[in-house]
MMTF fields as JSON, N, C-alpha, C and O atoms, coordinates in Angstrom:
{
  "mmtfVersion": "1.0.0",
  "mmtfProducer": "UNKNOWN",
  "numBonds": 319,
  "numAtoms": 320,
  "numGroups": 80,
  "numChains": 1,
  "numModels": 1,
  "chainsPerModel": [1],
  "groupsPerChain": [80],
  "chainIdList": ["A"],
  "bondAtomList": [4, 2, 8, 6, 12, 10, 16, 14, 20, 18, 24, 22, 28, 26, 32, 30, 36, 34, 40, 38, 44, 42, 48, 46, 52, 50, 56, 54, 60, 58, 64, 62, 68, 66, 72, 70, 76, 74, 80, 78, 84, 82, 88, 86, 92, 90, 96, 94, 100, 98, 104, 102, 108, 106, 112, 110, 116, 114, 120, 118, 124, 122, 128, 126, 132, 130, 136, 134, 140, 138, 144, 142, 148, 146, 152, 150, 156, 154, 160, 158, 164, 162, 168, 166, 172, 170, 176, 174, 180, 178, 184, 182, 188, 186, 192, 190, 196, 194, 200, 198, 204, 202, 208, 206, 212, 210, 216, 214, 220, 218, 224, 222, 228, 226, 232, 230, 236, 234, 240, 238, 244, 242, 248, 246, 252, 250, 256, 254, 260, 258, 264, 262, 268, 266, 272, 270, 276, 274, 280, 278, 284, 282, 288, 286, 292, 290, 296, 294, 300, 298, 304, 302, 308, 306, 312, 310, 316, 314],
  "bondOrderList": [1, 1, 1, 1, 1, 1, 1, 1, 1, 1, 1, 1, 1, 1, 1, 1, 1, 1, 1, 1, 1, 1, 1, 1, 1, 1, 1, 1, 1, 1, 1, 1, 1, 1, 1, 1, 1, 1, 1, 1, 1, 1, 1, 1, 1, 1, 1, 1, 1, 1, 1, 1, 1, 1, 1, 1, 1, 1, 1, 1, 1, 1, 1, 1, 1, 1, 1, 1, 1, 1, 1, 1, 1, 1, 1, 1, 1, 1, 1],
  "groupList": [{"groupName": "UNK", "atomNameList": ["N", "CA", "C", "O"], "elementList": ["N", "C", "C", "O"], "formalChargeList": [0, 0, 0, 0], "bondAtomList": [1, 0, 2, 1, 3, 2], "bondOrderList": [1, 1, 2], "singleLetterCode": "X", "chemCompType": "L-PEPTIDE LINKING"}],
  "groupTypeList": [0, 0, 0, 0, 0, 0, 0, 0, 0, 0, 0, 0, 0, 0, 0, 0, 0, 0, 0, 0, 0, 0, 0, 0, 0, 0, 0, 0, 0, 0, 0, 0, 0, 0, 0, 0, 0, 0, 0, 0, 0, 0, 0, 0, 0, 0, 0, 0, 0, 0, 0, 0, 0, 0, 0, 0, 0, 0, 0, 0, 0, 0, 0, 0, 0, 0, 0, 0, 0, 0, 0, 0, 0, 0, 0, 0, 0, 0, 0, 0],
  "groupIdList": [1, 2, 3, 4, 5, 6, 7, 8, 9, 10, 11, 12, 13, 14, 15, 16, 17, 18, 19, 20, 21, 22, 23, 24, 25, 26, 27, 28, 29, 30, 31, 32, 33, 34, 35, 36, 37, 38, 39, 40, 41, 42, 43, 44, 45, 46, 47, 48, 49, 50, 51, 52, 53, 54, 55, 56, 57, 58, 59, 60, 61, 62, 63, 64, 65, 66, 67, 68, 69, 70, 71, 72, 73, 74, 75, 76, 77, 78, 79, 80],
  "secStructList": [7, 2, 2, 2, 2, 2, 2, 2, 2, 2, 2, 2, 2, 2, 2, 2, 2, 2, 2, 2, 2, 2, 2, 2, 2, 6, 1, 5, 7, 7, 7, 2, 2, 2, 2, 2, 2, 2, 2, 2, 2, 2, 2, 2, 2, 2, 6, 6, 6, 6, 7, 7, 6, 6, 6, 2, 2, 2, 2, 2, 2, 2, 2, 2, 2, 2, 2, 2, 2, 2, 6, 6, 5, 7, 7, 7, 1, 7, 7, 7],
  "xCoordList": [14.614, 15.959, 16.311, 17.0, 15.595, 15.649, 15.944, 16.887, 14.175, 13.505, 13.994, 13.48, 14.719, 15.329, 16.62, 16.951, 17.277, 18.413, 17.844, 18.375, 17.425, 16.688, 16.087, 16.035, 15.628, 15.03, 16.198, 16.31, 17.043, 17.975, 19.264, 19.882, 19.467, 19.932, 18.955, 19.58, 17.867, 17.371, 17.638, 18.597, 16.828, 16.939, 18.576, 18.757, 19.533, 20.998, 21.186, 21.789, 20.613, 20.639, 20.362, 21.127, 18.864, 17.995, 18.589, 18.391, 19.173, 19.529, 20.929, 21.234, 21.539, 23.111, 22.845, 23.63, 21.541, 21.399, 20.755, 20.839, 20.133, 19.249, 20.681, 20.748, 21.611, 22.332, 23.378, 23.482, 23.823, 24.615, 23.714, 24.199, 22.62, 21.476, 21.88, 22.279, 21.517, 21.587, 23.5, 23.983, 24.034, 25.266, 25.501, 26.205, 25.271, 25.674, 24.57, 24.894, 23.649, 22.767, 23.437, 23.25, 24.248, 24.512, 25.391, 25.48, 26.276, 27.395, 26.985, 25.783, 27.613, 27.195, 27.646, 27.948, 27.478, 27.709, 28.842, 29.01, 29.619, 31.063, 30.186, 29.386, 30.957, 30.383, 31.443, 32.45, 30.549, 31.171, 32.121, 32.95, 32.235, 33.832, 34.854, 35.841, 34.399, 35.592, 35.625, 36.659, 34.692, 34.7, 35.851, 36.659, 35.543, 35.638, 37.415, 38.086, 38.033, 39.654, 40.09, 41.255, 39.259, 39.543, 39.691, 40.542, 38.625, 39.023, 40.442, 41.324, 40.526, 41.904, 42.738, 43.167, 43.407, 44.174, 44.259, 45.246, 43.395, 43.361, 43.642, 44.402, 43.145, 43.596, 45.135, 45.72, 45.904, 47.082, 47.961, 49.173, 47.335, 47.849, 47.853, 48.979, 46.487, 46.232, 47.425, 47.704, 47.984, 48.678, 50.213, 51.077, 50.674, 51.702, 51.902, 52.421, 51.34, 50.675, 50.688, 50.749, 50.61, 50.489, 49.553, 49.677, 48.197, 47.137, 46.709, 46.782, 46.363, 45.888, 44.467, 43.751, 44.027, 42.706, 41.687, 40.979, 41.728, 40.209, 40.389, 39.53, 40.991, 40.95, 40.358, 39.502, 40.929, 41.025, 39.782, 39.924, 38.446, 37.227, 37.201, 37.281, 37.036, 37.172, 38.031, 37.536, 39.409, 40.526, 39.702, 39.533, 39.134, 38.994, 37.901, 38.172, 36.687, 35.765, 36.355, 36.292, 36.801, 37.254, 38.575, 38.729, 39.163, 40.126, 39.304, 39.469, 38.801, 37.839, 36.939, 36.933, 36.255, 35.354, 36.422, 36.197, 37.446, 38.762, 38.748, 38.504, 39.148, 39.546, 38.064, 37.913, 37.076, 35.335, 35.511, 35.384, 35.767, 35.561, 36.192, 35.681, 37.279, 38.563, 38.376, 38.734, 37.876, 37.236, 35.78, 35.102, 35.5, 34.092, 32.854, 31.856, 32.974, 31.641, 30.897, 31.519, 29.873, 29.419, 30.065, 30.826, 29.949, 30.544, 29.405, 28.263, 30.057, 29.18, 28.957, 29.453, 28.255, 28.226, 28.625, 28.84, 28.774, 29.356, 30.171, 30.219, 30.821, 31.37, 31.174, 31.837, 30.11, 29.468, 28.69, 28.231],
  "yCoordList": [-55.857, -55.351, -54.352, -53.334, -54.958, -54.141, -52.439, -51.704, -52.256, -51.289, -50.56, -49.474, -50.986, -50.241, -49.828, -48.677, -50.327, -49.58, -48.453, -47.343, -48.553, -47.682, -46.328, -45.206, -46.611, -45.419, -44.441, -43.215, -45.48, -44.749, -43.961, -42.953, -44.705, -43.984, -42.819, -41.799, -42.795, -41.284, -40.745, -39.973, -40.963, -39.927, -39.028, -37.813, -40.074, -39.265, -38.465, -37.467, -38.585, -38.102, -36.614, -35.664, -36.744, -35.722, -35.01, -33.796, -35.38, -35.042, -33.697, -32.627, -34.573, -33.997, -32.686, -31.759, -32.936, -32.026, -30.946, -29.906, -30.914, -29.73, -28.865, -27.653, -29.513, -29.109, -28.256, -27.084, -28.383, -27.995, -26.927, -25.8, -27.081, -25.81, -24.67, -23.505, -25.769, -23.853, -23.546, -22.433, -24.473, -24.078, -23.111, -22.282, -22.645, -22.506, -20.693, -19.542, -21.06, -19.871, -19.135, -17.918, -19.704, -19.004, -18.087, -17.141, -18.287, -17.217, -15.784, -15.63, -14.781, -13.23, -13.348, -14.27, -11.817, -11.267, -10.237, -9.509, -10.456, -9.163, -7.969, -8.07, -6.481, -5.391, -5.253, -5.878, -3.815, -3.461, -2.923, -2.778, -2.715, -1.73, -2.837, -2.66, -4.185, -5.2, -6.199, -6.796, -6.268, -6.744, -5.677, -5.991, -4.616, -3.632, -3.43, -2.632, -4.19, -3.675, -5.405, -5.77, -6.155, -7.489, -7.721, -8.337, -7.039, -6.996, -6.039, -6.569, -4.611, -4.267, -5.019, -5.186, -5.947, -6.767, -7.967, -8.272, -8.273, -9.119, -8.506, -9.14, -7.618, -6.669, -6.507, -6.656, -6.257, -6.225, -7.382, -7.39, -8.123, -9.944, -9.846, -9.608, -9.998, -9.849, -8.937, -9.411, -8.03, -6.979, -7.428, -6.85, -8.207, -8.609, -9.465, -9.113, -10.499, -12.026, -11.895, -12.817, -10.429, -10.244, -10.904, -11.347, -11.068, -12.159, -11.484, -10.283, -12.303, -12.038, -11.089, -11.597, -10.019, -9.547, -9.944, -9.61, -11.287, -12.169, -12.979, -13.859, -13.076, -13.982, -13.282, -13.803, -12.064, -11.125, -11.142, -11.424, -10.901, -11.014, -12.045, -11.913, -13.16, -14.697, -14.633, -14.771, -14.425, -14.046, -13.732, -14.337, -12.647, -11.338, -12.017, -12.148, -12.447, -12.93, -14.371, -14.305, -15.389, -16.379, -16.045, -16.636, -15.369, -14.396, -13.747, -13.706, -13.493, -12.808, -13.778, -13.851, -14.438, -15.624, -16.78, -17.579, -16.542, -17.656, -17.061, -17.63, -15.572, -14.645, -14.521, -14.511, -14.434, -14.338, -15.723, -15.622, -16.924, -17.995, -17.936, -17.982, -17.837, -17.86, -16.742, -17.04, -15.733, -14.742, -15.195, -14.514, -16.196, -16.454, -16.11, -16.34, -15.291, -14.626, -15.259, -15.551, -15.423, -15.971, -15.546, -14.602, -16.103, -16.202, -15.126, -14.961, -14.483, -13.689, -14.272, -15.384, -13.727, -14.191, -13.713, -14.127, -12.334, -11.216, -10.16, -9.942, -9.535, -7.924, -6.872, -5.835, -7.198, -5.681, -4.755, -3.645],
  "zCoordList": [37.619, 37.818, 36.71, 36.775, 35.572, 34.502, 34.469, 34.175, 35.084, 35.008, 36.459, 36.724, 37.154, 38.41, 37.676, 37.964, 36.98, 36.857, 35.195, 35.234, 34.622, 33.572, 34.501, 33.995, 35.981, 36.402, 37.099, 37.061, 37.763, 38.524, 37.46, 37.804, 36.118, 35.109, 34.439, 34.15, 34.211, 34.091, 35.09, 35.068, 36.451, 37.525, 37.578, 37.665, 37.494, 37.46, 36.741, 37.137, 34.948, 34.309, 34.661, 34.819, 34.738, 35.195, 36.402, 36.36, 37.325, 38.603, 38.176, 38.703, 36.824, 36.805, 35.434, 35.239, 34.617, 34.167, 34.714, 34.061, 35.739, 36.812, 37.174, 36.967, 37.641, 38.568, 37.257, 37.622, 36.476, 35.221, 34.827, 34.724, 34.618, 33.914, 35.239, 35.259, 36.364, 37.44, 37.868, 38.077, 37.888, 37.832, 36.858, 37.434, 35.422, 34.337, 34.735, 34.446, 35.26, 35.467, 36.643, 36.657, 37.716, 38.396, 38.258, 39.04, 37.071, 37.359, 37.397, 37.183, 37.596, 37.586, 35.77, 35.011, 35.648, 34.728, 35.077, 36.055, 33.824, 34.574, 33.614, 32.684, 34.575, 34.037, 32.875, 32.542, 32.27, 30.906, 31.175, 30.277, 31.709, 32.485, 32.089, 31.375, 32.752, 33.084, 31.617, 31.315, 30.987, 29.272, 28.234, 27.36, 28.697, 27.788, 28.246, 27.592, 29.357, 30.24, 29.817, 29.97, 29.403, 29.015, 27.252, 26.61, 26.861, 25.544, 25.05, 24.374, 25.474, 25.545, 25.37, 24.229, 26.787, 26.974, 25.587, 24.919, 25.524, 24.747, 22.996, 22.264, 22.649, 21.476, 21.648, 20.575, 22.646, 22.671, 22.472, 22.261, 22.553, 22.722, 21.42, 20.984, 20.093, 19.115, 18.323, 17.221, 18.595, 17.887, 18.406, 17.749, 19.298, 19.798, 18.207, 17.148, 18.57, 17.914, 16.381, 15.567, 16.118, 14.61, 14.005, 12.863, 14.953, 14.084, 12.481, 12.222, 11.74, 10.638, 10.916, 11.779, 10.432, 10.239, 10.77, 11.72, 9.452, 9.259, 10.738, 10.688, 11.829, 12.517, 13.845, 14.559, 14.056, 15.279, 15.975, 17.165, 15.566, 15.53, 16.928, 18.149, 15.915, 16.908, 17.958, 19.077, 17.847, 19.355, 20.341, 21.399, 19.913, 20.566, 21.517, 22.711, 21.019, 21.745, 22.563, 23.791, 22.095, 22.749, 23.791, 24.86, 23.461, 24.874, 26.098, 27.317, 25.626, 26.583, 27.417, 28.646, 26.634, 27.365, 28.135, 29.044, 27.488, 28.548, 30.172, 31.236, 29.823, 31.407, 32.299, 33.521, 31.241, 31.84, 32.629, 33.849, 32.151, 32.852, 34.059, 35.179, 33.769, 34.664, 36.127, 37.266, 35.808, 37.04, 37.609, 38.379, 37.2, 37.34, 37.081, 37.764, 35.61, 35.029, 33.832, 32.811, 33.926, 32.577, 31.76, 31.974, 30.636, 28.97, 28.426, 28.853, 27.399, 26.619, 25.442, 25.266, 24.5, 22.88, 21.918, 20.779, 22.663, 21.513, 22.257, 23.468, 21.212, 22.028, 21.323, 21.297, 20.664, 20.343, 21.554, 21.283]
}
């Protein structure tokens, strides 16, 4: 009984991480056009917001990867 529930807990495991890896692979990629009209937006938020300098950097990318999610595009890593 043991060893039946030890297998059927990997297999799920295994089952729910397959499906998360290609979920996570499926999204598109947004074009640079639409990063580049998202970061804008988001620079303006930043300059509204009066963020500090040292912080803007970080905004900038995590604003962006919020609206990327939110339209359904993969996340980036950077915006250089």
């Amino acid at each position: 009984m043991q060893s039946t529930m030890t297998r059927l807990t990997l297999a799920t495991i295994f089952t729910s991480c397959v499906a998360l890896s290609f979920t996570a692979n499926a999204l598109p990629q947004a074009s640079v056009k639409d990063v580049a009209s998202l970061k804008q937006a988001c620079q303006q938020i930043a300059l509204e917001d009066q963020l500090p300098e040292a912080e803007i950097a970080s905004f900038l990318l995590d604003c962006v990867n919020d609206q990327l999610t939110e339209m359904g595009y993969e996340r980036i890593t950077s915006l250089d």
